[in-house]
C-alpha positions as CSV (number, residue, x, y, z in Angstrom):
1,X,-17.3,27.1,61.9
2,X,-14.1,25.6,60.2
3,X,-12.9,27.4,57.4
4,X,-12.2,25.1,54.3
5,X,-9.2,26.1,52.3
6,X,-9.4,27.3,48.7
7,X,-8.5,24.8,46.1
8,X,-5.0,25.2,44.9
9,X,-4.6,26.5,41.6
10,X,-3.9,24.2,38.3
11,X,-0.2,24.5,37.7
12,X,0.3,24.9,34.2
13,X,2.1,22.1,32.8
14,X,5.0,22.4,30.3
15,X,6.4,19.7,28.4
16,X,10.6,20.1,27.9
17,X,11.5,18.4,25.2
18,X,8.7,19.3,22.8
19,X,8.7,23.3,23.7
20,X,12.9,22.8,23.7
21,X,12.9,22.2,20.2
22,X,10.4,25.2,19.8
23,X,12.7,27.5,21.6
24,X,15.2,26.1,19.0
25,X,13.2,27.5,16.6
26,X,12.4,30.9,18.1
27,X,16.5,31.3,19.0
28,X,17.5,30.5,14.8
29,X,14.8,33.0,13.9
30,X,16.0,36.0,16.1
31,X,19.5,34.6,14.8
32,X,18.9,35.1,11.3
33,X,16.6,38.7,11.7
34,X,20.2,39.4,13.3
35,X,22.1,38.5,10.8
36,X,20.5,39.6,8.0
37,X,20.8,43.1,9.9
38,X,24.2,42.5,9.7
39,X,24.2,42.0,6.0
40,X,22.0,45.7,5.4
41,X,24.7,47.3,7.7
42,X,27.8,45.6,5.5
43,X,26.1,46.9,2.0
44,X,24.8,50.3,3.2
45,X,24.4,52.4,0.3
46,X,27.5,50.8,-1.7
47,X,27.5,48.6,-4.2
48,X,31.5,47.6,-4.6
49,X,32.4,43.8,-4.6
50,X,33.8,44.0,-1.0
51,X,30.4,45.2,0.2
52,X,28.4,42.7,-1.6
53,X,31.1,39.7,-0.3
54,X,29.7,41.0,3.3
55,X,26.8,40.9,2.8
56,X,26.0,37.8,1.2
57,X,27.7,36.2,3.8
58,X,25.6,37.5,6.2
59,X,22.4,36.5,3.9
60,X,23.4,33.1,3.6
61,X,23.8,32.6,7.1
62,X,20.6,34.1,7.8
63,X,19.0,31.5,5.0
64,X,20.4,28.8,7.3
65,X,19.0,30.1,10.3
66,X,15.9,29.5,8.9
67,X,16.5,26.4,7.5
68,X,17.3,25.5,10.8
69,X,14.1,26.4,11.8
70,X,12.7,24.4,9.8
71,X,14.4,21.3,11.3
72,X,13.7,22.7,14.3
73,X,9.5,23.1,13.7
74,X,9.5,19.6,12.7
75,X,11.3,18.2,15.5
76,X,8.8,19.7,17.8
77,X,5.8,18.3,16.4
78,X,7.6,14.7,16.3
79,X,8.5,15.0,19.8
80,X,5.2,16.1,21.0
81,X,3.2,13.1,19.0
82,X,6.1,10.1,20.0
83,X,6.0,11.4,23.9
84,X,2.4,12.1,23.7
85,X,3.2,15.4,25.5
86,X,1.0,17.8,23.0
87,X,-0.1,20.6,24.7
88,X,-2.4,24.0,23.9
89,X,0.6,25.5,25.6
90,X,3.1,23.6,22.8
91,X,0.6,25.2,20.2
92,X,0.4,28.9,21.2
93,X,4.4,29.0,21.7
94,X,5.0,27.4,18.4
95,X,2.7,30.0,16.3
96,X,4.8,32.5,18.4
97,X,8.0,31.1,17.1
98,X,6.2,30.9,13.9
99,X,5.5,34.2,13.2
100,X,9.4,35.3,13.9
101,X,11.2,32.5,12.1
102,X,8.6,32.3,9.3
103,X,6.7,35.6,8.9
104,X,9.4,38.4,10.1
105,X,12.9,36.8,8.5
106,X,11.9,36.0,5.5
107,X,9.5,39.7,5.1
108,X,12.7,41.4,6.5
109,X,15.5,39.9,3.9
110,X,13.2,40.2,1.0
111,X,12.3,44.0,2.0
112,X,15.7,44.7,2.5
113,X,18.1,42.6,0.5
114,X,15.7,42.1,-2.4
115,X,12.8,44.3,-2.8
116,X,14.2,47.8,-1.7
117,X,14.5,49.4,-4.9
118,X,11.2,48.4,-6.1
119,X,9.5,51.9,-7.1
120,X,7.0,53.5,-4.4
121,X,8.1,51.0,-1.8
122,X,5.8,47.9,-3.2
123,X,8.2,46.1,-1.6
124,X,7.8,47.0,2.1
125,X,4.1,46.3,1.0
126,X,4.5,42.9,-0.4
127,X,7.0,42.1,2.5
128,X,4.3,43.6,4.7
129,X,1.3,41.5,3.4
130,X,3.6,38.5,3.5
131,X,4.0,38.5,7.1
132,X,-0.2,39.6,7.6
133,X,-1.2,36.6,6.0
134,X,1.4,34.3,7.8
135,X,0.5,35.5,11.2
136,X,-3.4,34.7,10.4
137,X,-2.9,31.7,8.6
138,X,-0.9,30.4,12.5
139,X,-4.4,32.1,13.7
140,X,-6.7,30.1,11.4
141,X,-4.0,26.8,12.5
142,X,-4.6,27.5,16.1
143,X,-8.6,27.7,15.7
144,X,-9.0,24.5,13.8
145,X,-7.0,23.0,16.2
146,X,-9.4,22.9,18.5
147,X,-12.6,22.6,16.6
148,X,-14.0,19.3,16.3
149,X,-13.1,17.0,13.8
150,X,-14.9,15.6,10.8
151,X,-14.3,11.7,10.1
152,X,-13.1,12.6,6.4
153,X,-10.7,15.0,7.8
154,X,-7.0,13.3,7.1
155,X,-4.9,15.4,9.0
156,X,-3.9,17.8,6.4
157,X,-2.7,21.6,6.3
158,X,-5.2,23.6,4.7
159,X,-3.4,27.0,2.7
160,X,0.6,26.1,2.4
161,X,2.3,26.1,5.9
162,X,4.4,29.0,6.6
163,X,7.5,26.9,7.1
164,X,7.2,25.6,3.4
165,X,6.5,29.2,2.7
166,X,9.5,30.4,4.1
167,X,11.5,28.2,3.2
168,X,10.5,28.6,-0.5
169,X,11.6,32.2,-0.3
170,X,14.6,31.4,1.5
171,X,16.1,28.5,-0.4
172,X,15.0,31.2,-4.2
173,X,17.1,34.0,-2.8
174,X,19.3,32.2,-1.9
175,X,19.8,30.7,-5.6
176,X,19.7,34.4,-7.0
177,X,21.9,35.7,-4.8
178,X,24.3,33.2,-5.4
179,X,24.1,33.2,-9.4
180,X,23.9,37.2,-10.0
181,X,26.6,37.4,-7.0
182,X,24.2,40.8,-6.2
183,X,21.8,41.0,-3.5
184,X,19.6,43.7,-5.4
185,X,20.6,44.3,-9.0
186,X,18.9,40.9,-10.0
187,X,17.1,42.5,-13.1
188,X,13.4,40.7,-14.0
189,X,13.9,38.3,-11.2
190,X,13.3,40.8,-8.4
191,X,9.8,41.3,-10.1
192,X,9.6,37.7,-10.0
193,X,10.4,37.7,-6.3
194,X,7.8,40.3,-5.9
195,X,5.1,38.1,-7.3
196,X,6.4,34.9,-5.8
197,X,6.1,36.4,-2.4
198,X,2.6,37.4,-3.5
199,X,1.4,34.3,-4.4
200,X,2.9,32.3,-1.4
201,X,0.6,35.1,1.0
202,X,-2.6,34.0,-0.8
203,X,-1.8,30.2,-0.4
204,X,-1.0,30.5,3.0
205,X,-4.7,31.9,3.3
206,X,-6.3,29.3,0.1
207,X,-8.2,26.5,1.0
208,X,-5.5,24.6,-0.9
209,X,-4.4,21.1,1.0
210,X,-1.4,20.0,1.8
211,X,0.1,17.0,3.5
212,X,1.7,17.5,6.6
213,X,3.5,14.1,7.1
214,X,2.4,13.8,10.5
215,X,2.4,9.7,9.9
216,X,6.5,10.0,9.4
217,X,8.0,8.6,12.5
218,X,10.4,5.6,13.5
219,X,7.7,3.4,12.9
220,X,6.7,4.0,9.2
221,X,6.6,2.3,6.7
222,X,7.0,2.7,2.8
223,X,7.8,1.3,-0.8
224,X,11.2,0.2,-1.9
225,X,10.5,3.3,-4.4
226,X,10.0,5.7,-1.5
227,X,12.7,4.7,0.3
228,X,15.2,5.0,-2.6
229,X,13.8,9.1,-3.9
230,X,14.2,9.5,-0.1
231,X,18.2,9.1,-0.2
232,X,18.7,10.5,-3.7
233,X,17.1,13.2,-2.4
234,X,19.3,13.5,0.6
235,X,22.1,12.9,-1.5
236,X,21.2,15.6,-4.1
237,X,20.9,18.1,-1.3
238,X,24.4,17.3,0.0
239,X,25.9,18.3,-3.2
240,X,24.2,20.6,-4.7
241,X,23.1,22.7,-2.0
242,X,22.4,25.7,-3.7
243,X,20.0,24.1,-5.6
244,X,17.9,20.9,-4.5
245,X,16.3,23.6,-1.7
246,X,14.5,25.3,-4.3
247,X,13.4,22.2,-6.3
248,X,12.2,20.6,-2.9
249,X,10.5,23.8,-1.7
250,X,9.1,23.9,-5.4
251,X,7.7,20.1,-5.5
252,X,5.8,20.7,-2.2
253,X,3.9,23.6,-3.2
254,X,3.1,22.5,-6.6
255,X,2.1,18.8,-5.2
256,X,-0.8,20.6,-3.5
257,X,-2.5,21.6,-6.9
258,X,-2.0,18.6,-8.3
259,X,-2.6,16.3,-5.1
260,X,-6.5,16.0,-6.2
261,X,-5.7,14.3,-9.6
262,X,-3.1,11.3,-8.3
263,X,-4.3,8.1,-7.4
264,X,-4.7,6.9,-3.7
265,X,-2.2,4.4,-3.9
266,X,0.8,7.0,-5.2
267,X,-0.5,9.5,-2.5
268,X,0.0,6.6,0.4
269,X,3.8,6.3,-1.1
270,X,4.3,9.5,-1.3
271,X,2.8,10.4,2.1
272,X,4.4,7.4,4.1
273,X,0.8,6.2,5.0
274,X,-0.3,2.6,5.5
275,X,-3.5,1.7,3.8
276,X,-4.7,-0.1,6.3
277,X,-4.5,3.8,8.9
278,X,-6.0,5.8,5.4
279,X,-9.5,4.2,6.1
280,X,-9.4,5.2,9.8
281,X,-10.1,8.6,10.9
282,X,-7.0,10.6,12.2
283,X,-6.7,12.2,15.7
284,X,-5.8,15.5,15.0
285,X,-6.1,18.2,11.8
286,X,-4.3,21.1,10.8
């Protein structure tokens, strides 16, 4: 009796460029955990001008890092939807990168750079819950992923992404930093810190929605108006780059609360959508 061989097994399938933009990300968040080691290790215990020159140096590079993955987190999506190369694979490693870029720099700077002196370490506890709530939020992301989907269902984020999060965080200390030219004698705005961190943990968990501008691609189309806030925005951040972050990280989380009450026609120009693909149901949700 002839023996039939076993069945090979299903090689797992990777796409590049998608998951190369990932690893993008994952590299600018171990960068920027790295860096803002550097700036703890430059401060110490002193508090001399020298010291704080270091170290904010350090922080600010670590803010780009994160930026950068940022970019990096969007470019991955894009790639995957324009090659049609999206993958479970492309999902799992980008919550990993997630949770690093997103979750661990951000928790780390503020714990460190921000937060430290805050009596009976609260800090290290707001930090701490920060990064908890990011890391199940990618959890609840991942799960929905996969779920079936409704036909009202448009695609959105539900809770504020950790990216936006992040960057939020980023882009404010950044600001504070850079106006109190001190990276922990900030007075009342390290409480404020404290409670903006806070809040971002429980939005990332809300059932809040949010856009997620999964329709902006070479092919989109929008109004005249759209077009022109689009390059006085890119404008704005070019010169006054300490700044516009903030405001942008600002408008995004506030648009979610008032997203309900604004017609369908403003949210299409804001969103990039065509009216004609709102009325049809969309092939993925987040």
């Amino acid at each position: 009796m002839k023996e039939s061989n076993p069945p090979p097994s299903e090689e797992l399938k990777i796409p590049f460029l998608p998951n190369l933009m990932t690893a993008g990300n994952l590299c600018c968040g171990f960068l920027a955990v790295l860096w803002i080691h550097y700036g703890i290790g430059a401060v110490g215990t002193s508090k001399d001008a020298v010291s704080f020159l270091l170290a904010k140096r350090h922080y600010e590079i670590a803010i780009l890092f994160i930026f950068g993955s940022c970019i990096f987190d969007l470019l991955d999506g894009r790639m995957a939807r324009l090659t049609g190369q999206d993958s479970p694979f492309g999902r799992e490693f980008d919550s990993l990168a997630d949770i690093i870029s997103f979750g661990m720099a951000p928790a780390m700077l503020l714990a460190k750079a921000v937060l430290f002196e805050l009596p009976n370490n609260v800090g290290w506890g707001i930090a701490m819950l920060y990064l908890l709530c990011g890391a199940m939020r990618l959890a609840r992301f991942n799960c929905l992923a996969v779920m079936p989907k409704k036909p009202n269902d448009h695609g959105d984020f539900i809770g504020i992404p950790i990216p936006m999060a992040a960057g939020f965080i980023a882009s404010l200390t950044m600001l504070l930093i850079h106006y109190y030219q001190n990276d922990k004698d900030l007075g009342m705005w390290k409480y404020a810190l404290a409670a903006t961190m806070l809040i971002l943990s429980f939005l990332m968990m809300s059932k809040i929605r949010y856009p997620s501008f999964k329709k902006i691609d070479a092919r989109a189309r929008s109004s005249i108006w759209t077009l022109m806030a689009a390059a006085v925005t890119i404008m704005l951040i070019a010169t006054y780059h300490y700044h516009a972050p903030v405001v942008l990280f600002s408008a995004y989380l506030l648009y979610g609360f008032v997203r309900p009450w604004i017609s369908q026609r403003w949210q299409r120009d804001i969103e990039w959508e065509d009216e004609e693909e709102d009325s049809t149901p969309p092939n993925s949700v987040s």
